[in-house]
KOLBA-937550 format. One record per residue (C-alpha): residue number from 1; x, z, y; residue in one letter. Coordinates in steps of 0.2 Angstrom, whole numbers, plus 5000, padded with zeros to 4 digits. Example, Ala and Ser with C-alpha at 12.3 -4.5 7.8 and 13.67 -1.06 7.14 Angstrom:
% KOLBA-937550
<num 1 east 5062 up 5039 north 4978 residuo a>;
<num 2 east 5068 up 5036 north 4995 residuo s>;
***
This chain:
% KOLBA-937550
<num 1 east 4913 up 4875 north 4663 residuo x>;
<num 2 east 4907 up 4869 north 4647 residuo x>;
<num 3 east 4897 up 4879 north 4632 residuo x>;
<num 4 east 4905 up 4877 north 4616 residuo x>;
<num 5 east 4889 up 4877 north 4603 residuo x>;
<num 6 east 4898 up 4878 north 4583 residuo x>;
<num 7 east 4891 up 4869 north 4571 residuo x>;
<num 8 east 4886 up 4881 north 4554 residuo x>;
<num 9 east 4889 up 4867 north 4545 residuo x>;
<num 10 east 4896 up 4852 north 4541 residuo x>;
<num 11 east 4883 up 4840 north 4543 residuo x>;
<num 12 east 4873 up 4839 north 4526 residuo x>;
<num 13 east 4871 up 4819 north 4526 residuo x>;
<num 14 east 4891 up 4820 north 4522 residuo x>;
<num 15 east 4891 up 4834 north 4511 residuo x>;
<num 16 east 4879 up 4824 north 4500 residuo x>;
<num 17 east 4889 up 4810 north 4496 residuo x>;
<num 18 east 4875 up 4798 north 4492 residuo x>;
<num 19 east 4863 up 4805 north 4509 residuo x>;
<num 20 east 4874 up 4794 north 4522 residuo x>;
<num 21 east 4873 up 4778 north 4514 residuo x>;
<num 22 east 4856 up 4781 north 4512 residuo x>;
<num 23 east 4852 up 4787 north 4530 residuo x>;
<num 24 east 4862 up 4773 north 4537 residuo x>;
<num 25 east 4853 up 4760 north 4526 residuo x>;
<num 26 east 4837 up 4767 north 4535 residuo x>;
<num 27 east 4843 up 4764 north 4549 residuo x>;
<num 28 east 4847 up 4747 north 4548 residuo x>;
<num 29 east 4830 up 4743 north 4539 residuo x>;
<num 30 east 4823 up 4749 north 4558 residuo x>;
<num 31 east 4831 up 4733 north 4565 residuo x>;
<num 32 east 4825 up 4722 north 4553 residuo x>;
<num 33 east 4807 up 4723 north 4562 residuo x>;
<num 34 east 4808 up 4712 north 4575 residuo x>;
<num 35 east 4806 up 4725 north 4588 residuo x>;
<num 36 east 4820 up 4724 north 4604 residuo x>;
<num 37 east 4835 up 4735 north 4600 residuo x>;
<num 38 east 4828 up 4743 north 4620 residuo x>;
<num 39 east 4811 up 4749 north 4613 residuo x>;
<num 40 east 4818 up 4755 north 4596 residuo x>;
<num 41 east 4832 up 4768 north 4606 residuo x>;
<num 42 east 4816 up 4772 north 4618 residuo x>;
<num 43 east 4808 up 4779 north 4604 residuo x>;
<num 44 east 4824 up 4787 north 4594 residuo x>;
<num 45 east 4828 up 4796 north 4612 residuo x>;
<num 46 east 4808 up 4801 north 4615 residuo x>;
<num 47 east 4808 up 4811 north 4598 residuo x>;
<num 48 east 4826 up 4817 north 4599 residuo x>;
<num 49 east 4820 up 4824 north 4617 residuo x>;
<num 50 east 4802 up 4832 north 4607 residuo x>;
<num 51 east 4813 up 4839 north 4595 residuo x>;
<num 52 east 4828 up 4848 north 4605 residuo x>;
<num 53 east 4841 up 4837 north 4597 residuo x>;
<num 54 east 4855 up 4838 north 4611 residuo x>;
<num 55 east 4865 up 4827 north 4599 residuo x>;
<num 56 east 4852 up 4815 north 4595 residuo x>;
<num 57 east 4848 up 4816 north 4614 residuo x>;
<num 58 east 4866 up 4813 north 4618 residuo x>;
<num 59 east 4869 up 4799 north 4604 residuo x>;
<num 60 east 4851 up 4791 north 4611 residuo x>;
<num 61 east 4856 up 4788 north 4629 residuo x>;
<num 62 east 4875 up 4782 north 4624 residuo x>;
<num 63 east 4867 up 4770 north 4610 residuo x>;
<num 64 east 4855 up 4764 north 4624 residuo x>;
<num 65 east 4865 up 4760 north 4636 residuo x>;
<num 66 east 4877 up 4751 north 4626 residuo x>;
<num 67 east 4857 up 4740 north 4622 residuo x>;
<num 68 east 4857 up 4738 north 4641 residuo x>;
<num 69 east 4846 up 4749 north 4646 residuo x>;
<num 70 east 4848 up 4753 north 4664 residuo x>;
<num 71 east 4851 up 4773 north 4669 residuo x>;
<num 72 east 4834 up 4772 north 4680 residuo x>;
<num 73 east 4821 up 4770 north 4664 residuo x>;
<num 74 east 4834 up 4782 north 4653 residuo x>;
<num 75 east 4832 up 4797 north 4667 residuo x>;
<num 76 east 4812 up 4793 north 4667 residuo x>;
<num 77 east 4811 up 4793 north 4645 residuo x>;
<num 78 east 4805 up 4809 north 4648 residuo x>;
<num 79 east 4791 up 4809 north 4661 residuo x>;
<num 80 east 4787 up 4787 north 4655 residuo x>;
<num 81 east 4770 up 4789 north 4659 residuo x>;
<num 82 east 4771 up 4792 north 4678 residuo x>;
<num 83 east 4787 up 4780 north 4678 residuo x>;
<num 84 east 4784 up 4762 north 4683 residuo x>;
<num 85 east 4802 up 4757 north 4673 residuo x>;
<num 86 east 4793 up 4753 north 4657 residuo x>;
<num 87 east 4781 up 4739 north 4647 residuo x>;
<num 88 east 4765 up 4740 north 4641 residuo x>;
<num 89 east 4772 up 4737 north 4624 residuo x>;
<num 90 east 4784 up 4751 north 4628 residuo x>;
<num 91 east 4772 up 4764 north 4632 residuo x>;
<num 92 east 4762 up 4759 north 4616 residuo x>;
<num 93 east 4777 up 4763 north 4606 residuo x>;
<num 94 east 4784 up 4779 north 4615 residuo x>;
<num 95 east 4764 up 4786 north 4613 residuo x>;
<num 96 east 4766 up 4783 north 4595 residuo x>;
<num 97 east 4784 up 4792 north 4593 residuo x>;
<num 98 east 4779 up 4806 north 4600 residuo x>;
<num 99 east 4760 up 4808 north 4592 residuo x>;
<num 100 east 4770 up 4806 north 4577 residuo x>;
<num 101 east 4784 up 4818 north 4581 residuo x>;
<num 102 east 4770 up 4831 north 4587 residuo x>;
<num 103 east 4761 up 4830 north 4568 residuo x>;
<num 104 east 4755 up 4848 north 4569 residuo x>;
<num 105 east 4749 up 4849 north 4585 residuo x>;
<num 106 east 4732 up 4843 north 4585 residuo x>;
<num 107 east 4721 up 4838 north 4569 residuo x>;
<num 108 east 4722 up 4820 north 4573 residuo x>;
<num 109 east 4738 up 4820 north 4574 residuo x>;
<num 110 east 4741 up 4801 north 4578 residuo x>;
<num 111 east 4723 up 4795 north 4583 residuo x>;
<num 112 east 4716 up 4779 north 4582 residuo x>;
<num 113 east 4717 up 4774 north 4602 residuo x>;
<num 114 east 4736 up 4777 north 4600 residuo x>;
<num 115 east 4737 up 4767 north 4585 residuo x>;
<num 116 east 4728 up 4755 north 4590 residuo x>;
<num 117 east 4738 up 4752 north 4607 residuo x>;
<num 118 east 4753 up 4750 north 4597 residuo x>;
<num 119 east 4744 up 4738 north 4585 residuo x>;
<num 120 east 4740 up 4726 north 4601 residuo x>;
<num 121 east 4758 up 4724 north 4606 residuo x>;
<num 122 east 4767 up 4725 north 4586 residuo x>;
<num 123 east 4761 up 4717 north 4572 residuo x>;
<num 124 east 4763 up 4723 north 4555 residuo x>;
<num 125 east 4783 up 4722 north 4553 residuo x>;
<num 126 east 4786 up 4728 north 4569 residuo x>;
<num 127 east 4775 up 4744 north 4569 residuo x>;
<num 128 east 4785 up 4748 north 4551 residuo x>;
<num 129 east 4800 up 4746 north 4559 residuo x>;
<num 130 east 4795 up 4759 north 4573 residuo x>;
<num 131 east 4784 up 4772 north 4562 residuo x>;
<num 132 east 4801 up 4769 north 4551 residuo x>;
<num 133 east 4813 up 4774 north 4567 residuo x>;
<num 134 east 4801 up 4789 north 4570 residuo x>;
<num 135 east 4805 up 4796 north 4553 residuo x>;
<num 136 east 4821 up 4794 north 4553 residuo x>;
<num 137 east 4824 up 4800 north 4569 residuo x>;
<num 138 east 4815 up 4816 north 4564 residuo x>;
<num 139 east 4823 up 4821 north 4551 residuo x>;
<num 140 east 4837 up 4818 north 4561 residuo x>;
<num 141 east 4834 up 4828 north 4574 residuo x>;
<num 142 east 4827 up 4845 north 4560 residuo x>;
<num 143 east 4846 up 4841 north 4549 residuo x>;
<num 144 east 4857 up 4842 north 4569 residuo x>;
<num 145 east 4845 up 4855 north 4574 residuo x>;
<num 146 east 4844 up 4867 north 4559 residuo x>;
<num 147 east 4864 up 4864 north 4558 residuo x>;
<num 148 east 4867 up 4866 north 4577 residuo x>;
<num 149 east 4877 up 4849 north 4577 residuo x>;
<num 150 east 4882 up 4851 north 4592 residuo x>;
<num 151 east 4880 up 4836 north 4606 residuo x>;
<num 152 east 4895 up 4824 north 4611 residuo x>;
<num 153 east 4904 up 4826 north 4595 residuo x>;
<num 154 east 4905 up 4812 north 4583 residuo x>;
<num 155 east 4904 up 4816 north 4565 residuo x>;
***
């Protein structure tokens, strides 16, 4: 049995005709950072799964399996910090995704122990490309969210 969730919407990064190009050009900025394609979908599926974004979580574990990233460490994104499956340099960057996905939660929204984590595995490229991926994937996740894109359906 399957629920059948109805977008209100079209997706407004098509009804906009100049938002998609723009959106995609984002995206492929992300991978101009220097930061393995792995790390970058760990982020993008650690927000998406913050946010609620069954489409962005769905399009997040496709799109990182199709980087090579083995089903083990995609079923732990979730709980990553009691899972032995992923790098120092991938904690550092999944503790920044979601300290900056969770903005209002606390008054130091992203503190300087988490930044600085990151800034020992990433230099300055690499942590834009990352902080830049977070972004993207946010306002990913409130557009399919707000428009109940629903998950497994292409747009």
């Amino acid at each position: 049995m399957t629920y059948e969730i109805t977008p209100r919407m079209t997706n407004p990064a098509y009804v906009l005709a100049d938002a998609a190009p723009a959106i995609q050009n984002l995206v492929k900025a992300t991978r101009q950072g220097g930061v393995p394609e792995s790390t970058l979908e760990l982020v993008h599926l650690r927000a998406s799964q913050i946010n609620g974004c069954g489409f962005c979580v769905d399009y997040g574990v496709k799109s990182a399996r199709k980087a090579g990233m083995s089903d083990e460490k995609l079923f732990a994104v979730a709980a990553w910090r009691e899972a032995p499956y992923f790098s120092e340099e991938e904690r550092a960057a999944l503790a920044l995704a979601e300290h900056a996905t969770r903005l209002a939660d606390t008054s130091d929204a992203v503190p300087d122990e988490v930044w600085d984590a990151a800034a020992d595995h990433y230099d300055e490229k690499q942590l834009a490309a990352i902080v830049l991926m977070v972004a993207v994937t946010n306002m990913f996740n409130r557009i399919n969210v707000t428009v109940k894109q629903p998950a497994g359906v292409g747009l």
